[in-house]
C-alpha atoms as an extended CHARMM CRD file, in Angstrom:
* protein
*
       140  EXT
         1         1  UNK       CA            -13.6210000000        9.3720000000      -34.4640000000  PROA      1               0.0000000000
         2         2  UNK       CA            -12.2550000000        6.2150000000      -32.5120000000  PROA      2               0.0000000000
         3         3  UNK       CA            -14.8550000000        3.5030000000      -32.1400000000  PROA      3               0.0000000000
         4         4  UNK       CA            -14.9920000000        2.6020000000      -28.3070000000  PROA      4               0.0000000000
         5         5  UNK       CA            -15.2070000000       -1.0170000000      -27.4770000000  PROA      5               0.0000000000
         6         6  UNK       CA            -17.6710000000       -3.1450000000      -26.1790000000  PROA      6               0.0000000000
         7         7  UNK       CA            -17.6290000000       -3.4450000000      -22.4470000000  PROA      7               0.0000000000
         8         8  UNK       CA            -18.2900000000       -6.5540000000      -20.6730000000  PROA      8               0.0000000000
         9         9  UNK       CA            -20.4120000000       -6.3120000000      -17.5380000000  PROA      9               0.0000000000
        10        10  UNK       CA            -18.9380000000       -8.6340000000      -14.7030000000  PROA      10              0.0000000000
        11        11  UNK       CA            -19.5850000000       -8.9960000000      -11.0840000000  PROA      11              0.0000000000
        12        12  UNK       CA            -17.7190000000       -8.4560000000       -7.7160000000  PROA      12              0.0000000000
        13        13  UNK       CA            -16.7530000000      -12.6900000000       -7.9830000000  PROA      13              0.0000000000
        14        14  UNK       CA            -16.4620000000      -14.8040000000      -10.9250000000  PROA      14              0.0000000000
        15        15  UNK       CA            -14.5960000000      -18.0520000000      -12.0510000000  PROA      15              0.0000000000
        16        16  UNK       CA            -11.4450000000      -17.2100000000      -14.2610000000  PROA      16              0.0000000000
        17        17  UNK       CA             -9.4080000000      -19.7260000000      -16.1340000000  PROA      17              0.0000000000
        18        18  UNK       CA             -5.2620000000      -19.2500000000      -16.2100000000  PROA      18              0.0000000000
        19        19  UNK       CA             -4.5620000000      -21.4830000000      -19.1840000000  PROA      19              0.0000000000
        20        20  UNK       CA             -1.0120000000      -20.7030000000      -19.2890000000  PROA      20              0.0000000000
        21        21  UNK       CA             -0.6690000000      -21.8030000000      -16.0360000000  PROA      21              0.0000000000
        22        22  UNK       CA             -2.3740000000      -24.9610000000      -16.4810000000  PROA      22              0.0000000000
        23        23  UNK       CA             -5.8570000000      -23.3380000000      -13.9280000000  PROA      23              0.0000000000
        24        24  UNK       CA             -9.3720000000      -23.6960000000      -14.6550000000  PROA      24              0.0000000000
        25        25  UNK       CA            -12.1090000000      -22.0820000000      -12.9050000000  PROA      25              0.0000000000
        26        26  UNK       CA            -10.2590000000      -20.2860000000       -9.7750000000  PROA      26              0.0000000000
        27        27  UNK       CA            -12.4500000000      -18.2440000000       -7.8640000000  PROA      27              0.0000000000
        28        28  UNK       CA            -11.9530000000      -14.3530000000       -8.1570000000  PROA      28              0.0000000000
        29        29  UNK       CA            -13.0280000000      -11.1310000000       -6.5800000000  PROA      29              0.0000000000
        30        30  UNK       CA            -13.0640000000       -8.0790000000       -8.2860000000  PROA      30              0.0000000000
        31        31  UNK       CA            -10.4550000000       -5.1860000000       -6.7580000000  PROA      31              0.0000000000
        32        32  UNK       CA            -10.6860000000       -2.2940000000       -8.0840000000  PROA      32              0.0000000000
        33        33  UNK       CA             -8.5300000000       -0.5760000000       -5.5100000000  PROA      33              0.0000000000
        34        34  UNK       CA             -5.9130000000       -2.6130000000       -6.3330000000  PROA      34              0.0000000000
        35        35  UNK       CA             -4.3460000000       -1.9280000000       -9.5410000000  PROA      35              0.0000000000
        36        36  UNK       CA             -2.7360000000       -5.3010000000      -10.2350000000  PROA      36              0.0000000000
        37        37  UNK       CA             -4.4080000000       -8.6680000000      -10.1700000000  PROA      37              0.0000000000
        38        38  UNK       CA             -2.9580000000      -10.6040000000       -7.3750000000  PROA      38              0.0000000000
        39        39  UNK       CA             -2.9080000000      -14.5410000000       -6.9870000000  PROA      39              0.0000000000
        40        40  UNK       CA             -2.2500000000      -16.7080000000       -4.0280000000  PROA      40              0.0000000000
        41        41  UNK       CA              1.0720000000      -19.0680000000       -4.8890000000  PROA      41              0.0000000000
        42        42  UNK       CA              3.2380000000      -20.6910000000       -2.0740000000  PROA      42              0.0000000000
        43        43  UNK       CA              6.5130000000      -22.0760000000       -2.6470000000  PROA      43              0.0000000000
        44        44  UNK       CA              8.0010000000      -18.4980000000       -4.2620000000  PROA      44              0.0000000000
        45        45  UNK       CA             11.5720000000      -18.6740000000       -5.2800000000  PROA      45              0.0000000000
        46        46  UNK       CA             14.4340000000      -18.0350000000       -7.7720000000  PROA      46              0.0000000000
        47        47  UNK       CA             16.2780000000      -20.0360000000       -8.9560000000  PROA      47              0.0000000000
        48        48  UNK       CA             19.2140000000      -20.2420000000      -11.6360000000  PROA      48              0.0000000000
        49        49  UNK       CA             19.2020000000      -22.2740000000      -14.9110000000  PROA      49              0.0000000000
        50        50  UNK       CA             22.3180000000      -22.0340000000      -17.0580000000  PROA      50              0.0000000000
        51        51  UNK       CA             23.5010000000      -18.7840000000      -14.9490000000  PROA      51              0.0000000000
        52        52  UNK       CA             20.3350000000      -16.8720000000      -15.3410000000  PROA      52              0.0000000000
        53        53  UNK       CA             17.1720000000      -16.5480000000      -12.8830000000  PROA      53              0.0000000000
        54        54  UNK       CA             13.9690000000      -18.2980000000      -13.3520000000  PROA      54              0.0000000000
        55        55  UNK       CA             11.1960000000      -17.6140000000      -11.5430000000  PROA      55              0.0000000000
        56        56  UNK       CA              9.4620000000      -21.3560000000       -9.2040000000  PROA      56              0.0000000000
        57        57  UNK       CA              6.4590000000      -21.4710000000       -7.2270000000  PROA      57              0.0000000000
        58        58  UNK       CA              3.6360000000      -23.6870000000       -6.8480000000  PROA      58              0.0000000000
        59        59  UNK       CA             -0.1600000000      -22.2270000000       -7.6560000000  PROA      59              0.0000000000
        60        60  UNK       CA             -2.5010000000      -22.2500000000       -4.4930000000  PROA      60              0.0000000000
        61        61  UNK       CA             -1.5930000000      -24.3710000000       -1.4370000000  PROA      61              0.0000000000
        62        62  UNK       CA             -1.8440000000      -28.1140000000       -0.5960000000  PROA      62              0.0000000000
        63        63  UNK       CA             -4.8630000000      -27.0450000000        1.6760000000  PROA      63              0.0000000000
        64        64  UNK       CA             -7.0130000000      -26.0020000000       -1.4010000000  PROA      64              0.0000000000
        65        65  UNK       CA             -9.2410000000      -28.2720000000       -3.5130000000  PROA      65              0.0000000000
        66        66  UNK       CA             -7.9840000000      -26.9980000000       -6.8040000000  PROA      66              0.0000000000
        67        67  UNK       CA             -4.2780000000      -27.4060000000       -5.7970000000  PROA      67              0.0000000000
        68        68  UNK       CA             -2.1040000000      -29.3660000000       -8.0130000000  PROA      68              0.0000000000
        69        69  UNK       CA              1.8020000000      -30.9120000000       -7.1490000000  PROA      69              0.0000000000
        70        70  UNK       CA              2.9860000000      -28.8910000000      -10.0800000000  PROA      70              0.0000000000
        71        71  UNK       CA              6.0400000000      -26.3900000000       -9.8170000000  PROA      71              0.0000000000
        72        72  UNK       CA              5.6330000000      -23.5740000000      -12.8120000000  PROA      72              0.0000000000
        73        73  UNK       CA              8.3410000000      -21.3110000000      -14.0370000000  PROA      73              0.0000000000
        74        74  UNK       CA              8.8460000000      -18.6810000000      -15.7300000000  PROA      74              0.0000000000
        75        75  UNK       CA             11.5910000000      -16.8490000000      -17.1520000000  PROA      75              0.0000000000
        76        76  UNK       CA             10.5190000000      -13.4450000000      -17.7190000000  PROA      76              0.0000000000
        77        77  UNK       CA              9.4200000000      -11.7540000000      -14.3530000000  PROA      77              0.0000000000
        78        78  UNK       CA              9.8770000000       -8.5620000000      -12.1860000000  PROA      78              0.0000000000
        79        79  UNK       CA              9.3660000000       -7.2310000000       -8.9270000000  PROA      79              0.0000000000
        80        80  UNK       CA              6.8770000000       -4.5870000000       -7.7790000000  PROA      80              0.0000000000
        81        81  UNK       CA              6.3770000000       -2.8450000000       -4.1860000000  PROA      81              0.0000000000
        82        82  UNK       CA              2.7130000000       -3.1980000000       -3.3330000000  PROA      82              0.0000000000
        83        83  UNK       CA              0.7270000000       -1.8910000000       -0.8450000000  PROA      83              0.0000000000
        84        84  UNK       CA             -2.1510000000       -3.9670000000        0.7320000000  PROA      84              0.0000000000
        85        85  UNK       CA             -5.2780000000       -2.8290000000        1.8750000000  PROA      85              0.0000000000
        86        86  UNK       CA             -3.8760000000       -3.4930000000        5.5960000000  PROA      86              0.0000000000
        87        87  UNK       CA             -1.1010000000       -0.6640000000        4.2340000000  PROA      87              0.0000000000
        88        88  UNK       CA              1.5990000000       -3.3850000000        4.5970000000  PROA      88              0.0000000000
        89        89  UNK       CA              4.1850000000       -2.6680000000        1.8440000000  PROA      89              0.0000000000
        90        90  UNK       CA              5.3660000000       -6.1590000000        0.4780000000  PROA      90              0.0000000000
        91        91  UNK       CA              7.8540000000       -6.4200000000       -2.3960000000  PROA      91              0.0000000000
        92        92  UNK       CA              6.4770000000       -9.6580000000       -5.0240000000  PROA      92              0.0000000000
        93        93  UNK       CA              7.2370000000      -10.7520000000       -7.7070000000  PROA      93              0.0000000000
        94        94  UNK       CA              4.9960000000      -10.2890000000      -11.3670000000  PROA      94              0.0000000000
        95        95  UNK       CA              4.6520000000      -11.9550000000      -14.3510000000  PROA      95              0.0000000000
        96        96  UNK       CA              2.6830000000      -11.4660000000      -17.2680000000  PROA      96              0.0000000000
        97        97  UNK       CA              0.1800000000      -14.6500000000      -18.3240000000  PROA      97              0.0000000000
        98        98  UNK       CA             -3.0140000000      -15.1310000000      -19.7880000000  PROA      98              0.0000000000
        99        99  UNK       CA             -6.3450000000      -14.5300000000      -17.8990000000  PROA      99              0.0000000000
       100       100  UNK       CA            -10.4580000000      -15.7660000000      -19.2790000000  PROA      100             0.0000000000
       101       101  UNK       CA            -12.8600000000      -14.2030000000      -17.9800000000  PROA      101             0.0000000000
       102       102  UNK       CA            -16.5550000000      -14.2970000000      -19.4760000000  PROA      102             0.0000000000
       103       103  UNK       CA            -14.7790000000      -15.6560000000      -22.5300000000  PROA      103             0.0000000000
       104       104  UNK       CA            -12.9490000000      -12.7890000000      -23.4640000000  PROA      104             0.0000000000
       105       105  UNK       CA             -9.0640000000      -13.1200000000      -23.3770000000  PROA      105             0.0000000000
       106       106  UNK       CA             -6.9920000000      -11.0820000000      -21.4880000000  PROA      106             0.0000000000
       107       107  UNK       CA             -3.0330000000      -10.6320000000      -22.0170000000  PROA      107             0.0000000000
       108       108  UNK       CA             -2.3010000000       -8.7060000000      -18.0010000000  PROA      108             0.0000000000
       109       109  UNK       CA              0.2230000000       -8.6590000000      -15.3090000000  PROA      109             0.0000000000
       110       110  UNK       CA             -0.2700000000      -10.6180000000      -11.9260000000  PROA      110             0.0000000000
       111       111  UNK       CA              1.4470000000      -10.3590000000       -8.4680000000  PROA      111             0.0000000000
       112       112  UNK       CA              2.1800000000      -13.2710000000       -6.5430000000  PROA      112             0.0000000000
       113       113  UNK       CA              0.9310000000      -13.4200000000       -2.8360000000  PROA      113             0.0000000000
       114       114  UNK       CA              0.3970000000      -15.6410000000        0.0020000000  PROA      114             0.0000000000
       115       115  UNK       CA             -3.9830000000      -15.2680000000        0.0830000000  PROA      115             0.0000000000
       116       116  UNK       CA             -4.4140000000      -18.4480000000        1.5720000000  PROA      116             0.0000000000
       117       117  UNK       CA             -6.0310000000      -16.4750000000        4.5600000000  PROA      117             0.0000000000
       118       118  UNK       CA             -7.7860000000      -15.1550000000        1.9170000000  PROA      118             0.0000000000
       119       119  UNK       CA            -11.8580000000      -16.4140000000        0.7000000000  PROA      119             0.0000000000
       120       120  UNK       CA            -10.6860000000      -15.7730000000       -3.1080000000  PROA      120             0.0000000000
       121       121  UNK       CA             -7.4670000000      -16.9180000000       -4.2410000000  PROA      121             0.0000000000
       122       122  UNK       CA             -7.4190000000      -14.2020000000       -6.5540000000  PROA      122             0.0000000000
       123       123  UNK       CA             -7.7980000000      -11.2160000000       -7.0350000000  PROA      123             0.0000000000
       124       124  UNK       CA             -8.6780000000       -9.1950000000      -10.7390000000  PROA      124             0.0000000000
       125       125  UNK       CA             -6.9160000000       -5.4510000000      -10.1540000000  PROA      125             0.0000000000
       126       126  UNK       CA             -8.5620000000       -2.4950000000      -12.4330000000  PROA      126             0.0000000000
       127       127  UNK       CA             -5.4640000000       -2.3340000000      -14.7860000000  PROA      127             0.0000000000
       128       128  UNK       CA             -7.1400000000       -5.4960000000      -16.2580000000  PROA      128             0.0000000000
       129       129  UNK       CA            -10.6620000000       -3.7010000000      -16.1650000000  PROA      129             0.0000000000
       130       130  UNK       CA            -10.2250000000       -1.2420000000      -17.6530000000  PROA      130             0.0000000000
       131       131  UNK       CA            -11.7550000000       -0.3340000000      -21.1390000000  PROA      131             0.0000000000
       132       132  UNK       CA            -13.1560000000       -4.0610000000      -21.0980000000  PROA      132             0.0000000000
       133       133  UNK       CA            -14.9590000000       -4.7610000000      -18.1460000000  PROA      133             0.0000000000
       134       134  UNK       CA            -17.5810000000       -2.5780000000      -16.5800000000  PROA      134             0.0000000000
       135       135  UNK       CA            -18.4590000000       -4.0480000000      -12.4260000000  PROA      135             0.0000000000
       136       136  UNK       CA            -21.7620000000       -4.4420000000      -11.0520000000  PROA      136             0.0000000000
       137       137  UNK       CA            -21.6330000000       -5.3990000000       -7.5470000000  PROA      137             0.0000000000
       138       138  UNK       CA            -25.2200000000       -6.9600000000       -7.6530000000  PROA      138             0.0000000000
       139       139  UNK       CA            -24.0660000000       -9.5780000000       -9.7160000000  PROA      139             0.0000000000
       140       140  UNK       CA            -22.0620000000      -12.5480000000       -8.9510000000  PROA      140             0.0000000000
């Protein structure tokens, strides 16, 4: 009989760390109607490196207090069709990184959005929920 896993309780918001990305403590709110995790970037672009793409944009936006001058790449990346909750379909770009959250360590995929008219620049989808993380919305 498979052993089932310990499941973290977490809240509707929490601070997450993106230590591949260089991010500590970046306010999130729990989606579980979205199936991704989505985070706000500005700056989104391609560009090529010894004739293949690699993947520039710039974490946040100058108007946030956690905002840093620093361009990240990466080479590995896709593109997904989304749907928002407005039911605009948008067409972004993913990449796979490295999220903390209440110090567990969690290997998931992440769109990346303009949120900056957003309160939380991001956003933790249920793909990266699931069979870790169980939510209670009385809890921040």
């Amino acid at each position: 009989m498979p052993t089932e896993h310990k499941k973290d309780i977490i809240g509707r918001t929490m601070m997450v760390d993106l230590p591949k990305l260089g991010f500590m403590k970046i306010a999130a709110k729990v989606d579980t109607g979205a199936y991704f995790c989505s985070l706000h970037c500005n700056r989104i672009e391609t560009k090529e490196k010894n004739g293949k793409p690699i993947l520039c944009f710039m974490l946040l936006d100058p108007s946030h207090p956690e905002y840093k001058e620093k361009e990240i790449r990466f080479k590995k990346f896709g593109t997904k069709t989304i749907k928002s909750s407005f039911g605009d379909i948008e067409e972004r770009y993913i990449i796979r990184t490295i999220v903390h959250i209440n110090n567990r360590r969690v290997r998931t995929y992440v769109t990346l959005t303009n949120r900056g008219s957003m309160k939380y620049p991001m956003l933790i989808g249920r793909r990266l929920l699931k069979n870790k993380f169980v939510v209670d919305v009385s809890v921040k």
